[in-house]
Structure formats: structure tokens, C-alpha cells
C-alpha positions in Angstrom: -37.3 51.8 -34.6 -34.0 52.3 -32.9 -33.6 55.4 -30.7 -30.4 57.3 -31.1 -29.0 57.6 -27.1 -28.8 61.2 -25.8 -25.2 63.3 -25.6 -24.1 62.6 -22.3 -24.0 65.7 -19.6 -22.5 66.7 -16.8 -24.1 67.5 -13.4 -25.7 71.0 -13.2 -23.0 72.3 -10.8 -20.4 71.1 -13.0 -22.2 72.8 -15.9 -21.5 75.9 -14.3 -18.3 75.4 -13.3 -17.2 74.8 -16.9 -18.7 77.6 -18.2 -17.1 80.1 -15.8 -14.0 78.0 -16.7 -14.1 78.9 -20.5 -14.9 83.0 -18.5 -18.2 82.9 -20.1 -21.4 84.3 -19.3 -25.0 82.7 -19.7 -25.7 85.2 -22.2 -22.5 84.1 -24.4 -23.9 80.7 -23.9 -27.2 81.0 -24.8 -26.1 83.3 -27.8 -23.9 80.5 -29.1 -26.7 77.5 -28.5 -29.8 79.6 -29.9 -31.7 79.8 -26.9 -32.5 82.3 -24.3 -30.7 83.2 -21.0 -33.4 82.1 -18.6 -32.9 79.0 -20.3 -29.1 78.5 -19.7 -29.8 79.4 -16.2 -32.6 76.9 -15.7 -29.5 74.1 -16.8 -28.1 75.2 -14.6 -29.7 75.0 -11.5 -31.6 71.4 -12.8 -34.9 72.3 -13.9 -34.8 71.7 -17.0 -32.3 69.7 -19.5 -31.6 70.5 -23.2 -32.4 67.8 -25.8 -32.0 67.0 -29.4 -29.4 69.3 -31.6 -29.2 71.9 -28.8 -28.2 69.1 -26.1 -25.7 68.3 -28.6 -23.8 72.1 -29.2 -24.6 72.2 -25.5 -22.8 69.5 -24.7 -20.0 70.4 -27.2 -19.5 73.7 -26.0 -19.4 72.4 -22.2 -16.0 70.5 -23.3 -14.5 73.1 -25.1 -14.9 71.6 -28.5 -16.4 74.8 -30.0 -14.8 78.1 -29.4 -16.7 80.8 -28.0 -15.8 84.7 -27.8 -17.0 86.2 -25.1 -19.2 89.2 -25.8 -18.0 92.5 -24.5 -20.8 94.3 -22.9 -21.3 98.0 -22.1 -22.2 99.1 -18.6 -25.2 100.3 -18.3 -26.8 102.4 -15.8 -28.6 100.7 -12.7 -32.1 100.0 -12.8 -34.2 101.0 -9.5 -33.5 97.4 -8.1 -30.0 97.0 -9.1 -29.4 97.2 -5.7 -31.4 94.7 -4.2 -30.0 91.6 -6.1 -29.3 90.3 -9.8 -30.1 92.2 -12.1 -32.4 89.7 -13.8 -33.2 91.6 -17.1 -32.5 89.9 -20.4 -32.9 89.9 -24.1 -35.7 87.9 -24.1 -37.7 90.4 -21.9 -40.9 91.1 -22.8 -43.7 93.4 -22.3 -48.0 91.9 -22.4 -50.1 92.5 -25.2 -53.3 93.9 -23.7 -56.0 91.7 -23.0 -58.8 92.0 -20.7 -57.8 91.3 -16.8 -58.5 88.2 -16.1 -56.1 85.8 -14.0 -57.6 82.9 -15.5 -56.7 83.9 -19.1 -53.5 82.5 -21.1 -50.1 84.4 -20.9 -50.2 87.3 -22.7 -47.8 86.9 -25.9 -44.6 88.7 -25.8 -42.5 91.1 -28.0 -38.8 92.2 -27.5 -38.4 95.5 -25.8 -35.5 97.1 -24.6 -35.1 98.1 -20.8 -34.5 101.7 -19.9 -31.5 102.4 -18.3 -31.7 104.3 -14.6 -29.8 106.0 -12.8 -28.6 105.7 -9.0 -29.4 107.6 -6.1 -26.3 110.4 -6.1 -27.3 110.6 -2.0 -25.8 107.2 -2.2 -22.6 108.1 -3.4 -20.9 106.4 -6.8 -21.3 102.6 -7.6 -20.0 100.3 -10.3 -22.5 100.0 -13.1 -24.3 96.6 -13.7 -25.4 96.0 -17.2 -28.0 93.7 -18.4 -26.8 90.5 -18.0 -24.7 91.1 -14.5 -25.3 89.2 -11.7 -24.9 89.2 -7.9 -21.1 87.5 -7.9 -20.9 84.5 -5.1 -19.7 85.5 -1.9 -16.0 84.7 -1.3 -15.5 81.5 1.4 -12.8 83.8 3.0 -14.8 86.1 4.2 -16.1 85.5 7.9 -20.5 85.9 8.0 -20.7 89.2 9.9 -18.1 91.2 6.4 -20.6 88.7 4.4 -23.9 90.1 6.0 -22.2 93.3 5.6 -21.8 93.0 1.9 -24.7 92.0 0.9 -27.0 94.7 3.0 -24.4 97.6 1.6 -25.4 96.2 -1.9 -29.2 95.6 -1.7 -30.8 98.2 1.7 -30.1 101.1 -0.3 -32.4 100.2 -3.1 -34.4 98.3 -1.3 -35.8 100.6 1.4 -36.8 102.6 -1.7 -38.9 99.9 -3.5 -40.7 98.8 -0.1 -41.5 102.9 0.3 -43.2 102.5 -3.5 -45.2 99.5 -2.1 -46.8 101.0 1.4 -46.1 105.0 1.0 -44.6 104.9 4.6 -40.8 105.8 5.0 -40.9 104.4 8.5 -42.1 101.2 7.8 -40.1 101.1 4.4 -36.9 101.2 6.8 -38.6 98.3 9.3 -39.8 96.2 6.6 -36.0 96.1 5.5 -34.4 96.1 8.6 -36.5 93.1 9.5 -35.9 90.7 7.0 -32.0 91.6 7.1 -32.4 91.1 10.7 -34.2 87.7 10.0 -31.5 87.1 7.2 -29.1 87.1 9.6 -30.8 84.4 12.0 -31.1 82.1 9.4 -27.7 83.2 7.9 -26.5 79.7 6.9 -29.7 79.2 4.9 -29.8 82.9 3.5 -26.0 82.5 2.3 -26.3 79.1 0.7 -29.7 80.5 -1.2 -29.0 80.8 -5.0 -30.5 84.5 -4.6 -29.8 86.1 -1.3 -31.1 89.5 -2.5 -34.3 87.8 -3.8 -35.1 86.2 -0.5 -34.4 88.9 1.6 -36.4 91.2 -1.1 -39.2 89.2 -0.6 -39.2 88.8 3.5 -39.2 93.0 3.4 -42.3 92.4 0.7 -44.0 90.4 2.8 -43.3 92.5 6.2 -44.3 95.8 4.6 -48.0 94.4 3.1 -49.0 92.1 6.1 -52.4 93.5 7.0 -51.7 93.6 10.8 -49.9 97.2 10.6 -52.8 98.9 9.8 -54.0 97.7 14.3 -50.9 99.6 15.0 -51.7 103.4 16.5 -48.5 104.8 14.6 -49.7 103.3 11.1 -53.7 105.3 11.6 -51.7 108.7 11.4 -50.8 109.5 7.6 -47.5 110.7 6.9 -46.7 113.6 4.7 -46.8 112.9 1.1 -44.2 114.2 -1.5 -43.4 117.8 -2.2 -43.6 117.5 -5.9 -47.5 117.1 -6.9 -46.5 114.5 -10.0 -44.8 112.6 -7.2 -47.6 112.8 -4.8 -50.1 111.9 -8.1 -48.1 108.6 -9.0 -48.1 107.2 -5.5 -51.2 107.7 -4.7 -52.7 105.9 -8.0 -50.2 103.0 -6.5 -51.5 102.8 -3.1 -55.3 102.5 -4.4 -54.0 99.4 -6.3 -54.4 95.6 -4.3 -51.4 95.0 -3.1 -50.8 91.6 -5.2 -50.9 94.1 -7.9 -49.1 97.0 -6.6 -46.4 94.2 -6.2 -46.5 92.5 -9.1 -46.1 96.1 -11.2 -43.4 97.3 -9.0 -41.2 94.2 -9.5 -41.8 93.4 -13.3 -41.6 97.7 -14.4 -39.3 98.8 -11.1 -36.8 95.9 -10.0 -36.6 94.5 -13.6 -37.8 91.0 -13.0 -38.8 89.1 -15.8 -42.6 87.6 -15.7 -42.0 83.9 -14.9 -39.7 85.4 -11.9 -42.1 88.3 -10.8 -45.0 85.4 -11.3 -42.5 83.1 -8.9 -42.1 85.7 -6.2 -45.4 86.6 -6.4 -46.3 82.4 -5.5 -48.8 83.0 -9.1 -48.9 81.6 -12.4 -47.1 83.5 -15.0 -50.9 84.0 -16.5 -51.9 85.3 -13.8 -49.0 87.3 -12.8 -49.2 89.0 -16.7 -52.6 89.8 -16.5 -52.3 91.7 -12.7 -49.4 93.2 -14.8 -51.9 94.9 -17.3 -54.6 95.3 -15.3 -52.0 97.6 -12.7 -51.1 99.2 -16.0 -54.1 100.3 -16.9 -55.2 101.3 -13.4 -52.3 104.2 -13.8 -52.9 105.0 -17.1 -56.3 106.0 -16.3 -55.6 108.1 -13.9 -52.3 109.1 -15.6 -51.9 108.7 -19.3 -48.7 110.5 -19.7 -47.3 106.6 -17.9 -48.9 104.6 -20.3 -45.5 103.9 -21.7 -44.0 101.4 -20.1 -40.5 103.2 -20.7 -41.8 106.3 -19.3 -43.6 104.3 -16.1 -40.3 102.7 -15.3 -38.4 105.7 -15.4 -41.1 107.7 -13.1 -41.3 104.9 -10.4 -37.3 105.5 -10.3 -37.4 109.3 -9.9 -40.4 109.0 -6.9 -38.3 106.3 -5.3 -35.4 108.5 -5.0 -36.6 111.3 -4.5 -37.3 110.8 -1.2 -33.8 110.3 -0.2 -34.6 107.3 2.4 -31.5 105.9 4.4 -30.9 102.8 5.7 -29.8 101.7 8.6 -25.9 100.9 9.1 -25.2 96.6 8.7 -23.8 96.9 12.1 -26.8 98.6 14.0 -28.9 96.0 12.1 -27.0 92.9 13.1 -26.9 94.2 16.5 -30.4 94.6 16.6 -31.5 91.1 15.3 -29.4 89.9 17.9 -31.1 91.7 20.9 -34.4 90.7 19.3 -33.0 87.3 19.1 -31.2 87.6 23.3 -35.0 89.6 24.1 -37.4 86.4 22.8 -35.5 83.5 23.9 -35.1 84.8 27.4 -38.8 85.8 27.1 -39.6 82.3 26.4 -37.4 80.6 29.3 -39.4 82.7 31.6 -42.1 81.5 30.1 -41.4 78.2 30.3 -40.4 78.7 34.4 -43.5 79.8 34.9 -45.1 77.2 33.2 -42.6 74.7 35.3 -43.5 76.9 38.6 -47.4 76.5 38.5 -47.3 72.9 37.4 -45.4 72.0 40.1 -47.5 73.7 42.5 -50.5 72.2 41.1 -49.2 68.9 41.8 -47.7 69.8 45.6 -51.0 71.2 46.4 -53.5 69.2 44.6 -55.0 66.0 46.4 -54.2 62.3 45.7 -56.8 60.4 46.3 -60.9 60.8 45.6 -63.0 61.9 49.0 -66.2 62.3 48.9 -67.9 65.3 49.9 -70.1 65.2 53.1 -73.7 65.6 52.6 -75.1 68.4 54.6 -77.1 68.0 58.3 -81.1 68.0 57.7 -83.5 68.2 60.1 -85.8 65.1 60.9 -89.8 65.5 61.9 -92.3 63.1 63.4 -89.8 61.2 65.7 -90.8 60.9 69.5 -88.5 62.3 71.9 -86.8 60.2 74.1 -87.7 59.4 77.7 -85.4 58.8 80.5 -86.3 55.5 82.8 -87.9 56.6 86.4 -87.1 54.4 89.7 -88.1 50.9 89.5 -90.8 49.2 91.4 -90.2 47.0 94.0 -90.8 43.3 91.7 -88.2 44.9 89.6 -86.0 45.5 92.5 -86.5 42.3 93.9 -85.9 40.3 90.3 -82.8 42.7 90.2 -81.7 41.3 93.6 -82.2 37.8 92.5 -80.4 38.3 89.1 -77.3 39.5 91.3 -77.2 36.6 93.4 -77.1 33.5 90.9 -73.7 32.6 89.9 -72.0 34.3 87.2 -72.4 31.1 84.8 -75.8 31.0 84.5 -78.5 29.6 86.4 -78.4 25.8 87.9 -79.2 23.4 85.6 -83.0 21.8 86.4 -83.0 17.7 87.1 -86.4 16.4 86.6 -87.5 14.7 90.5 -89.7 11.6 90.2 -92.9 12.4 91.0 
């Protein structure tokens, strides 16, 4: 049996490059091919390749062979995490079928339902609409790093410092969390700005900041800080901060930022399984206690009007950067003192230390049963007389004795 070769494609860059060439979106390609969004962006970034007939009107499309319209969207009104990144919602978006809890279960299976549309914070002053299938646009080459760091923190702190005051209930450490991981953004800023998602990696450094379990050692973090005037407000975060944290999480970015559930299962580092069922099993949590949010819709839409409410500012770009860079000036010159030190005592150690083995001495004793020594008295007189005679033989020796005949 003879197997038919596969259309030729281009590289995955180049896939995208011809797309945006022909000013279409992944949605008008994945309308035109039959497939969904998430799977014209996975072409495109070289997870996955298209095969059989869809390789084939893939490929076709790529060259221009087949015409395309592009669709002409409406704007819709932000969603809570608008501001922290792509806006990553999509047709094929899905809500679980209940099922028991269990992160060991299959996926849940999943039916078409529409997103609700949110509004902005008006504190925040106007902003252009992103719709449904908008995303983050690249960040020119022209501009220098600091008006890049500046444009992306002015698009994603805002909403941002919001969803990290959903996840811990603290406005302070909301406002750290981000500041830190923009702060640590802009250390590694050659790696942040060549990420595909930039708002997804610093999302998830604030994430991971605002739940690490070492805050709760810190004396600021054992006083409580006031909860919201409204008592609905007050209700909904509360149910939220009794949740585990993986699930707090996982709810907040699926029903608040808008993620799909392979991505919220990605930045969660879970299976999508496992990410679905945390999904329901945070779902039912705050139904139970709240069952006018057991509407998805109407969950969404709540998390929203508690996260604005509070009215939570963030920091200016400037006064961030400058900070990561005193942090950054404070703990290397903190470690070349260290290191002196370290320098200054070894060589010390080696000046002052010996360089060669001596034995110890072994302490005095006493010793018994030895007589004690007595001095000679004056010598008699065949002692003085042998003396005499010793003293007047010649210094050789005696004379030598001859044997006389007798």
C-alpha cells in the first residue's frame, strides 16, 4: 500500500507571518479550516501539526490559494483580566458537567457557553475595548525596554492588583505581590519580553508571590485587615478565602481572567482533569454557601464587581522600576560584602593558623619510691693516695709491663 506524502508546510513562525500577511486572525482561520482557535494557535507556536484534509486547506489557505474574509467583530466589554494579558476566551469555551470532585477523574465534557461581558474599573479611567478573540499585540522593536516595561505594567497592574486581592483578601500584599513580579520582570527583561505571553508570566510570578505560605511568619500579615463595606462583598470573599488555594486559583482564573481549562490547567502546573474537577469542586464550595452564584454567568460577574470595588491602585511603572533596581543595587552589594568577609576570615585563618603538626607536651607527674640522692663526703686517705698516683702517670696511659726472666 502506497502512502500518499503529506502537503508540505512552512515553519511555525512563518505560519504566522503569512496569516497576519493575508490581515487575518486565528479565529478567521480556524473558522475557514473547521477547527478551533486554540488549535490554530497551537500551529502556530509548534506543538501540534495539522494532518489529512485539514493540513491540506491549511496549507492552501497559508499560500493564498483560498480567499478568506476577514470577520468583523464587535468590541466587547473587558473581562476582569483584560488587563493582565490576552484575552484568551474563545468559541470553543466551555463550562464542566458536574461530576464528583475527584482530580483523578477524566475531563469533565464540555458544552458551548457564551462569556459575559464586564466592564472596567471607571477609577481607571477609559480604555479601548478587547473582544473575544483580541490579543496582547507584539511590542514594537522601536521602542527602548524601560517605554516597553512601561506599556505592558500600564496594561496588565490595573487588573491585576485586583485579581491577586480576590486570591489573599489583602490590599497590601495584592499591591506587593504585583509590584514584585513586575519588579522581577524587569530583571529578567530580555526573557520576559521575548516570552510568547508576558502578561501570563508576570500573572503568574504575582500568583505565586501572593500564596507562598511564608507571609503568614510576617507580624504585618497576623493582623486582619478590614473587610468590605458591602455585606454581599464581604460574604463572597470570605467563601473564597476558606477555599485551598490551588482551588481558589484555579476558579479565579478559569470564571475571573477568562482562561480556558487546558490554559488555567497549564498555569496551574495540573492536568486539565484535574484542573476541571478543582474547577467544580470550588463551584460547589460557593454555591453552598451562596446559591444565588451557582450560575456561572452570575459568579463571573460578582467576582468582577468585588474586585473593583475596592478601588486598589497600583503603583506608577516608574516607582516600580526604580525599586527593582535598588532591590537589585541593595542584594548584590549585600552579597560582595559578604563575600569580603568570607575573603577576610579565610585569610586570617590561614595567616594565623599553624603549618606544621606539634605535638602537645604531656603534663609533669610526680614520681614515688625513688631514693634521694646523696652527695660524696671527703675521701679517705688510700683514696687520696690512689688519687695522687693516678695524677702522676703520664697522660697516655700507664707503662707497658715486659715480662723479666725469672
Amino acid at each position: 500500500m502506497t502512502r500518499t506524502p503529506e502537503t508540505p508546510l512552512p515553519s511555525p513562525k512563518e505560519r504566522r507571518r503569512l496569516r497576519e500577511a493575508q490581515s487575518l486572525s486565528q479565529a478567521d482561520v480556524a473558522a475557514a479550516v473547521g477547527v478551533t482557535r486554540a488549535t490554530v494557535r497551537s500551529w502556530e507556536n509548534g506543538r501540534t501539526t495539522p494532518r489529512g484534509t485539514t493540513r491540506d486547506a491549511y496549507a492552501r489557505l497559508l499560500t493564498g490559494a483560498e480567499e478568506v474574509t476577514p470577520r468583523q467583530e464587535t468590541p466587547a466589554p473587558a473581562l476582569v483580566g483584560a488587563a493582565t494579558g490576552p484575552v484568551r476566551t474563545s468559541p470553543d469555551r466551555a463550562e464542566p458537567t458536574p461530576e464528583p470532585p475527584s482530580e483523578t477523574s477524566p475531563a469533565p465534557e464540555l458544552a458551548p457557553q457564551p462569556e459575559p461581558a464586564l466592564g472596567r474599573d471607571p477609577a481607571l479611567g477609559p480604555k479601548p475595548e478587547l473582544g473575544p478573540d483580541a490579543e496582547l499585540e507584539p511590542l514594537s522593536p522601536s521602542l527602548t525596554p524601560d517605554q516597553a516595561f512601561d506599556a505592558l505594567y500600564a496594561f496588565c497592574a490595573p487588573a491585576l492588583v485586583r485579581q491577586t486581592y480576590l486570591l489573599t483578601g489583602r490590599r497590601e500584599l495584592a499591591r506587593e505581590s504585583v509590584e514584585r513580579a513586575f519588579q522581577l520582570a524587569w530583571h529578567r527583561w530580555p526573557e520576559v519580553a521575548m516570552d510568547r505571553d508576558p502578561a501570563g508570566w508576570v500573572r503568574a510570578t504575582a500568583y505565586e508571590f501572593a500564596l507562598s505560605p511564608w507571609h503568614r511568619l510576617r507580624p504585618r500579615h497576623r493582623n486582619p485587615e478590614p473587610p468590605p463595606a458591602a455585606p454581599a462583598d464581604r460574604a463572597l470573599l470570605d467563601v473564597l478565602l476558606q477555599l485551598p488555594p490551588v482551588y481558589r486559583r484555579t476558579l479565579l482564573l478559569y470564571d475571573g481572567v477568562g482562561l480556558n481549562l487546558p490554559e488555567t490547567a497549564a498555569e496551574t502546573e495540573a492536568s486539565t482533569p484535574a484542573a476541571a474537577n478543582r474547577l467544580l469542586h470550588a463551584r460547589e464550595a460557593v454555591a453552598t454557601r451562596l446559591p444565588e452564584l451557582a450560575e456561572p454567568k452570575e459568579l463571573h460577574r460578582r467576582l468582577a464587581e468585588v474586585a473593583s470595588a475596592e478601588r486598589l491602585r497600583a503603583a506608577k511603572p516608574t516607582t516600580v522600576r526604580w525599586g527593582g533596581e535598588q532591590r537589585a543595587r541593595h542584594w548584590t552589594r549585600a552579597a560582595i560584602a559578604f563575600t569580603v568577609v568570607l575573603i577576610g576570615a579565610t585569610t586570617l585563618t590561614l595567616r594565623t593558623a599553624p603549618d606544621h603538626y606539634e605535638p602537645p607536651l604531656a603534663p609533669g607527674a610526680t614520681v614515688h619510691g625513688v631514693p634521694p640522692r646523696v652527695a660524696p663526703g671527703p675521701l679517705s686517705a688510700e683514696e687520696l693516695a690512689l688519687r695522687a698516683k693516678l695524677k702522676g702517670e703520664m697522660v697516655s696511659g700507664p707503662e707497658r709491663l715486659v715480662p723479666e726472666a725469672g
